[in-house]
N, C-alpha and C positions, 0 to 999 in steps of 0.2 A: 202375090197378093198379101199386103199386109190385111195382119190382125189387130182387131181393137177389142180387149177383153171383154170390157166393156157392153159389148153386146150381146155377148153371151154369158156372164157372171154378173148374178145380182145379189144381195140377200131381204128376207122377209125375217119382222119379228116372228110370223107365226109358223116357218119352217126350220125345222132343224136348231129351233132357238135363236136363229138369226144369225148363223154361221152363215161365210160363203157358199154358195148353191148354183148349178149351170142352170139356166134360166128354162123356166118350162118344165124340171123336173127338181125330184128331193135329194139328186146325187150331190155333196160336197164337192169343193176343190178338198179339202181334207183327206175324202176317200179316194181319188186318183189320185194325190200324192200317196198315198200308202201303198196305194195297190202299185203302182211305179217300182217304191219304195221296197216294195216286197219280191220285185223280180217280176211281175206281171210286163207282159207287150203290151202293145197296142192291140193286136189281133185281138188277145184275150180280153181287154177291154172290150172290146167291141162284140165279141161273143157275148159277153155275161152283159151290157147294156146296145142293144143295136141301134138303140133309139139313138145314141149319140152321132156324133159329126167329128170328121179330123179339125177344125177349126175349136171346138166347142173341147176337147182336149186340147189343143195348144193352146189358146186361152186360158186354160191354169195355170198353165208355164209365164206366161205374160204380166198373169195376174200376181203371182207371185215372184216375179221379176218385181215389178215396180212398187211393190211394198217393200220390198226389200231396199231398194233404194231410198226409202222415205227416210226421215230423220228419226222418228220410232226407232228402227233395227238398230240405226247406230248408236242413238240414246241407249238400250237396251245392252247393246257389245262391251260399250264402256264401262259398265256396270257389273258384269257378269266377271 
């Protein structure tokens, strides 16, 4: 089954300042990458938020796949 992040990643001026957020609730892509980031599973993800979905996780991975391919990142590479 493909995923389209899309449906599950939105953002709102009035959450979280208008960061990235998985739809329906105030978690970031931010903070699953960190917790990722930090050694955290999946399992544990899903312990500490149950409310989530395995789709609703790998659409952060999607989601920041395809920003990363945008011409931003590289404008940004070149510069650094």
């Amino acid at each position: 089954m493909e995923i389209n992040w899309r449906d599950y990643i939105t953002t709102d001026s009035k959450i979280l300042n208008g960061k990235p957020i998985i739809k329906s609730t105030r978690i970031s892509v931010e903070l699953i990458l960190e917790l990722f980031a930090l050694g955290w599973t999946y399992e544990m993800i899903f312990e500490s938020y149950p409310q989530l979905s395995i789709e609703q996780i790998r659409s952060v991975f999607l989601f920041l796949k395809e920003n990363l391919e945008t011409d931003r990142y590289f404008s940004f590479a070149k510069t650094a």
